[in-house]
C-alpha positions in Angstrom: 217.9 -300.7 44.7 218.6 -298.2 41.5 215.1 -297.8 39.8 215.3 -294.8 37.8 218.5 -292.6 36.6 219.9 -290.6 34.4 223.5 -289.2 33.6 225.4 -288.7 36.6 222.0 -288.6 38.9 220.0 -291.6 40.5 216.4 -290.4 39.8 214.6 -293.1 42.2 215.6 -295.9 45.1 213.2 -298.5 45.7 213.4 -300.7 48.4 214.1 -304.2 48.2 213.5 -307.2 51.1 216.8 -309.3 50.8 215.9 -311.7 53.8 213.4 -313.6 51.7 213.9 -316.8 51.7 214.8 -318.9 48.7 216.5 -315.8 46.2 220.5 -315.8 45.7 221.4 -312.4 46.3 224.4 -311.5 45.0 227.3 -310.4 47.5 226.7 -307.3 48.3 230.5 -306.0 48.3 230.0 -306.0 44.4 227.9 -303.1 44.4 229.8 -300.6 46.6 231.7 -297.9 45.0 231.4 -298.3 41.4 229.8 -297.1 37.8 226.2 -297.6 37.2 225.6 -297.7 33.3 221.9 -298.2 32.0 221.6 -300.4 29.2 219.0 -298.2 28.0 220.6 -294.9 26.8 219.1 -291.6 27.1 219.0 -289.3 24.2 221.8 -291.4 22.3 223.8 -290.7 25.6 225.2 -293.4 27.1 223.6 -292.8 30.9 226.1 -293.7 33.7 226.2 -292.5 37.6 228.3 -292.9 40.7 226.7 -294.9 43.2 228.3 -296.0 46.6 226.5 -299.4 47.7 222.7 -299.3 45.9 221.8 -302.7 44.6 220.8 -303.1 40.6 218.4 -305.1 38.6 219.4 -306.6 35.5 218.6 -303.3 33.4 221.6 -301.9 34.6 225.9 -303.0 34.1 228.3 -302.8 36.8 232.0 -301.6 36.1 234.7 -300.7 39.0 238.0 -299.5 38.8 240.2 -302.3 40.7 244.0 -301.8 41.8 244.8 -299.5 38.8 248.6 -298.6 39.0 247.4 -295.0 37.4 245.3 -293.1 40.5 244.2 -290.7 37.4 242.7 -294.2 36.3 240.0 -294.6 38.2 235.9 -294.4 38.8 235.3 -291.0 38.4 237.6 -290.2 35.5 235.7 -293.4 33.8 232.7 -291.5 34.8 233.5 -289.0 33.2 234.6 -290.3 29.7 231.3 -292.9 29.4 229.0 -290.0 30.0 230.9 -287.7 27.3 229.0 -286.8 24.0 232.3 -287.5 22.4 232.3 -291.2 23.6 228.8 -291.7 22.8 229.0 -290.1 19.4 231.7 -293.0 18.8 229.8 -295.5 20.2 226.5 -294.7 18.0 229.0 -294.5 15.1 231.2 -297.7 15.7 228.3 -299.8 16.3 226.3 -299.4 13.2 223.5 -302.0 14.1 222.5 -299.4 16.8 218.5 -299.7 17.3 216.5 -296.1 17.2 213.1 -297.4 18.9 215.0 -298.4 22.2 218.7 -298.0 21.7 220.6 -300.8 24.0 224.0 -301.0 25.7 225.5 -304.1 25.2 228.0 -304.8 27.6 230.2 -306.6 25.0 230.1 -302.8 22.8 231.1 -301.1 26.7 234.1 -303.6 26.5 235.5 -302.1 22.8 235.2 -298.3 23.7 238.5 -297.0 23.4 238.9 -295.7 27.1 242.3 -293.6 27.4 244.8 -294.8 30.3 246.4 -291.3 31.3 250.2 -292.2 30.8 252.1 -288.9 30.3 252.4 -286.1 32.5 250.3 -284.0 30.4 247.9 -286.8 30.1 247.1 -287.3 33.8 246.9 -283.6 34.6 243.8 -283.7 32.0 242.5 -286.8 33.7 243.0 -285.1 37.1 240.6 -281.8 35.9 238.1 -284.0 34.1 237.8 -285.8 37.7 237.8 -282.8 40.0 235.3 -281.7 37.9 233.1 -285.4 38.0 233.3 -284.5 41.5 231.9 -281.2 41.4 228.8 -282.5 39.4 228.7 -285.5 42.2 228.6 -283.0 44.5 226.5 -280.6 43.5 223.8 -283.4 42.3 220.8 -281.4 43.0 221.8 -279.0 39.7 219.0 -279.2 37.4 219.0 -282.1 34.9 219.3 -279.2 31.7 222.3 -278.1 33.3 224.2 -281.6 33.8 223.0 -282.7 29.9 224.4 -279.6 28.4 227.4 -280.9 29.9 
């Protein structure tokens, strides 16, 4: 499972015995392909990653792209946006009750960003580059953190 991470990188895996008896593990299709977001931010950032099938405690929120009708609506372009300064300058701003000792995520906050559905031509060619280059960072993982925060 997702111990440790930070924008766009999981830091640390742990491993976790799911044939013990007695727990209710979740289905395990929930966690493939989605968004990781820590409900802890880092450095006023909102913190999210890209993670294929690596379970989650509790200190972390789930979010997938499902059947969008917009391909340049999807994961990584989402990525993208939640990890922006921008969005996370808006999201400090808009929720003024924002703690400073140990700033938390609410999921309910997540739900009110104002998330931009690429409609126009112009609009989707935007959200195309902002996801090739999502990608790049996703592929090129082992940059040094300084490098992906002064993104």
């Amino acid at each position: 499972f997702i111990y440790s991470m930070n924008r766009y990188v999981v830091n640390e895996l742990k491993y976790i015995d799911m044939t013990k008896k007695g727990i209710n593990y979740k289905n395990l299709e929930i966690y493939q392909n989605r968004i990781v977001i820590r409900q802890l931010s880092q450095d006023n950032l909102i913190c999210a990653s890209y993670d294929e099938d690596s379970v989650t405690s509790q200190s972390f929120y789930n979010l997938k792209i499902n059947n969008s009708s917009i391909p340049e609506f999807n994961n990584i372009y989402v990525l993208g946006l939640l990890n922006s300064r921008l969005l996370s300058y808006f999201f400090i701003k808009s929720f003024g009750s924002y703690k400073k000792l140990f700033p938390r995520i609410l999921i309910e906050k997540l739900r009110k960003l104002p998330l931009k559905v690429p409609n126009t031509t112009d609009e989707k060619k935007l959200a195309q580059r902002l996801t090739d280059n999502i990608n790049i960072i996703l592929n090129n993982i082992q940059l040094n953190k300084n490098s992906i925060n002064n993104l």
